[in-house]
VONUDO-662137 format. One record per atom (N, C-alpha, C): x, y, z; residue in three letters. Coordinates in steps of 0.02 Angstrom, whole numbers, padded with zeros to 5 digits, always signed. Layout:
XYZALA
...
//
This chain:
+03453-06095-00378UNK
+03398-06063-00411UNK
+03389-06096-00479UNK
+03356-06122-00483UNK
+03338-06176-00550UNK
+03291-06138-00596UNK
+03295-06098-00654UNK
+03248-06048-00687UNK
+03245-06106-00749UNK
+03301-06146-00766UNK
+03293-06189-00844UNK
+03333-06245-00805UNK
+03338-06287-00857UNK
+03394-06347-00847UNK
+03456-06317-00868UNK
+03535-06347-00821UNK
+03572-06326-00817UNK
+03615-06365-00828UNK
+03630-06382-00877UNK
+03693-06445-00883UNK
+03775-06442-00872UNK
+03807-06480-00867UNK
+03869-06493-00835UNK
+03893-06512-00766UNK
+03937-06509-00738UNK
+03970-06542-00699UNK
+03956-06497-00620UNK
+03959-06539-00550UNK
+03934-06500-00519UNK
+04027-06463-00500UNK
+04013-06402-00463UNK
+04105-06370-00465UNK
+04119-06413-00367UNK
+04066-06457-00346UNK
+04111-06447-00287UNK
+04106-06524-00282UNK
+04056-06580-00310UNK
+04065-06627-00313UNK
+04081-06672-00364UNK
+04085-06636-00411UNK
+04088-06671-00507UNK
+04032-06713-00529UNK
+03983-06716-00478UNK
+03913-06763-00513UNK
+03912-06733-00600UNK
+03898-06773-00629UNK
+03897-06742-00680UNK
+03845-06819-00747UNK
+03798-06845-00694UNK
+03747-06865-00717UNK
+03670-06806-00742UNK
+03663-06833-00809UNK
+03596-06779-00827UNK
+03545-06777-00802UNK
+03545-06836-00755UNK
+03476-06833-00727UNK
+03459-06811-00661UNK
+03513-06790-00630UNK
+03527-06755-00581UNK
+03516-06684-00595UNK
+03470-06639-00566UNK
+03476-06584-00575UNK
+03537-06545-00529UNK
+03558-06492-00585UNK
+03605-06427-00587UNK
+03576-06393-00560UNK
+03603-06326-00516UNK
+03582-06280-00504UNK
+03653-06211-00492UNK
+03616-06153-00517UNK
+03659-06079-00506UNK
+03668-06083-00430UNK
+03704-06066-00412UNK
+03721-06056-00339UNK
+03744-05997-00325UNK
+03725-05949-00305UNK
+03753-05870-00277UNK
+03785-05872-00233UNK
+03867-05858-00244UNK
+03890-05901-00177UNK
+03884-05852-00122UNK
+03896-05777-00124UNK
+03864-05737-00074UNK
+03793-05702-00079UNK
+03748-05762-00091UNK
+03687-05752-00103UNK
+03650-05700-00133UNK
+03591-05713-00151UNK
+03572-05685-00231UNK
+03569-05590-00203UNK
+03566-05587-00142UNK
+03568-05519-00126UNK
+03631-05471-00137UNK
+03677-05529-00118UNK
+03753-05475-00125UNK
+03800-05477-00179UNK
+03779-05508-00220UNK
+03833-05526-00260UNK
+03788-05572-00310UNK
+03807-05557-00399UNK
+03792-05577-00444UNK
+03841-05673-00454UNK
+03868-05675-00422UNK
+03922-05702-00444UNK
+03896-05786-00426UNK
+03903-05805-00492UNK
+03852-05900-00486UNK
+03911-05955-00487UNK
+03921-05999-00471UNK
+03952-06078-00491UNK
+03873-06142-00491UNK
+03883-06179-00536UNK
+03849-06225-00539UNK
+03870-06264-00509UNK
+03804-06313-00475UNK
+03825-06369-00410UNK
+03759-06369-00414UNK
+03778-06464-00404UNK
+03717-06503-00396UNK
+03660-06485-00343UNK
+03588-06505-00347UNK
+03552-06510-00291UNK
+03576-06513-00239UNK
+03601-06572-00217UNK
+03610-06593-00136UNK
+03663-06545-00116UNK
+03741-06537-00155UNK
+03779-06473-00103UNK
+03739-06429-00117UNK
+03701-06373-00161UNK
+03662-06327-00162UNK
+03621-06337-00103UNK
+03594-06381-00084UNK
+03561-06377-00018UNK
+03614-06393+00062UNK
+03656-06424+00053UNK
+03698-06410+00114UNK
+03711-06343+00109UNK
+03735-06317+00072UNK
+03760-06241+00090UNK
+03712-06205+00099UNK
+03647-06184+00069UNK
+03607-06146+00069UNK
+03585-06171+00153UNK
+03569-06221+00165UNK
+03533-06224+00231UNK
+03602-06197+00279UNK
+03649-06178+00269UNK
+03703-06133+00294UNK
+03670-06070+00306UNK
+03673-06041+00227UNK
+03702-05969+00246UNK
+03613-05971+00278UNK
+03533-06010+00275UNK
+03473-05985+00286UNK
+03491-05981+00374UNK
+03551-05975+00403UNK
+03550-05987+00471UNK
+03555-05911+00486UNK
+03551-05878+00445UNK
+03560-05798+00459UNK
+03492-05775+00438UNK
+03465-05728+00477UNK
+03388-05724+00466UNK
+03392-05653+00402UNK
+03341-05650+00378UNK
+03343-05626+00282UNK
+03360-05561+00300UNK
+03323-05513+00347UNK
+03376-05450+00366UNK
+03449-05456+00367UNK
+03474-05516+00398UNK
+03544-05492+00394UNK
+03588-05515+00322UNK
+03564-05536+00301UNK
+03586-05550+00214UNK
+03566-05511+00163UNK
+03529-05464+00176UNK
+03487-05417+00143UNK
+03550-05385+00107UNK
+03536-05346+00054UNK
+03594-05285+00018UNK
+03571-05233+00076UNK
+03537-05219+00121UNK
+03528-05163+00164UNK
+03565-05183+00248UNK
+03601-05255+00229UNK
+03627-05266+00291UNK
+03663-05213+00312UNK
+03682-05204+00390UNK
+03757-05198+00403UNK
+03830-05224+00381UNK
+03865-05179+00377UNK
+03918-05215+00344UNK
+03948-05276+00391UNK
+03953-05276+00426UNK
+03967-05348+00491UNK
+03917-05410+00480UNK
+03859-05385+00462UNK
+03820-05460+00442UNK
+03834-05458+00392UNK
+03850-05411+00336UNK
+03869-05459+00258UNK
+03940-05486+00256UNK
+03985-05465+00302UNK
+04029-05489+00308UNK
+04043-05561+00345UNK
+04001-05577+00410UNK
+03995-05621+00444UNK
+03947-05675+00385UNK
+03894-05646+00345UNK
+03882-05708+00293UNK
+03908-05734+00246UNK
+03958-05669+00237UNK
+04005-05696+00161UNK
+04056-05766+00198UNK
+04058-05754+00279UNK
+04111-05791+00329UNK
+04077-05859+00293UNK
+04019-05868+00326UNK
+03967-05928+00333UNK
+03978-05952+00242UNK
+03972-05919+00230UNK
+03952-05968+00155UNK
+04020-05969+00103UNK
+04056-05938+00101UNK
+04132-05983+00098UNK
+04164-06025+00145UNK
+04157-06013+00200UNK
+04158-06086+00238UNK
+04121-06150+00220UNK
+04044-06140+00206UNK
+04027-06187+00190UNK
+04050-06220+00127UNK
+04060-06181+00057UNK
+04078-06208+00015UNK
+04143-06245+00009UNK
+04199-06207+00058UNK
+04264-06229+00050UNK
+04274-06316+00121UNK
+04219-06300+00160UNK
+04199-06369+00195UNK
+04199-06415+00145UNK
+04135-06410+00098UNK
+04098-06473+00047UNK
+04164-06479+00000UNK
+04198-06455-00036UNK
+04253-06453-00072UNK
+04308-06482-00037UNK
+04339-06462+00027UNK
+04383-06496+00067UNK
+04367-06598+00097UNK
+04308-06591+00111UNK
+04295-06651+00129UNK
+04282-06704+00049UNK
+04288-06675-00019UNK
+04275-06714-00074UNK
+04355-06712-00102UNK
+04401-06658-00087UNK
+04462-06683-00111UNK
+04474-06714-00044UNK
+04464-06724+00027UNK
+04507-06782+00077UNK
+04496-06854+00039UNK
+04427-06864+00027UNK
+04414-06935+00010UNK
+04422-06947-00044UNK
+04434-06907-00119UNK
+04490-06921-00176UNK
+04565-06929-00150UNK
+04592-06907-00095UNK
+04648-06906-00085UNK
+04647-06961-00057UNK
+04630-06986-00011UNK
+04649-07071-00004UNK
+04623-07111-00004UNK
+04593-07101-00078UNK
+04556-07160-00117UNK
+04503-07206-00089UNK
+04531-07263-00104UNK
+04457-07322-00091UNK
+04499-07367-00047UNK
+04581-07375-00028UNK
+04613-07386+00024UNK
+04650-07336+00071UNK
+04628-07280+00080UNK
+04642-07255+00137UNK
+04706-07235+00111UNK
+04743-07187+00176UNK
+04820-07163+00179UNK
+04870-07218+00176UNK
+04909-07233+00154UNK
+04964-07297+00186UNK
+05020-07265+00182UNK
+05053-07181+00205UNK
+05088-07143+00225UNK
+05141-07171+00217UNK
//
């Protein structure tokens, strides 16, 4: 949700060029939860085209508790996906494992 410019670092990929836009990210979306991390455009849009796989009734604050629970599933998965796959490839660098 981009309301101003948002500077600093993204939290799941570290982009942290200015000309890249920032964005708030609701990580259990702006319905259930106040709660933001900043992250760049592009993961802001991998995840979001996540949790949009649940149709807006079931993300609603009037959900059932099983769909807010099954979206809170979806969208910490997604974030802890994009985060897991950026520490694998810090972890073995620009030559790989040599175990």
């Amino acid at each position: 949700m981009r309301t101003k410019a948002i500077e600093g670092r993204c939290a799941i990929c570290g982009e942290d060029d200015p000309r890249i836009l920032m964005e708030a990210h609701h990580v259990f979306g702006k319905s259930n939860s106040p709660e933001t991390i900043i992250i760049c455009h592009n993961c802001h849009d991998k995840i979001t085209h996540d949790q949009n796989m649940f149709p807006p009734k079931a993300r609603s604050k009037k959900a059932p508790m099983v769909d807010k629970i099954r979206f809170e599933d979806v969208s910490t998965g997604s974030l802890l996906e994009l985060i897991g796959k950026k520490l694998k490839k810090r972890g073995l660098g620009k030559h790989g494992h040599r175990g």
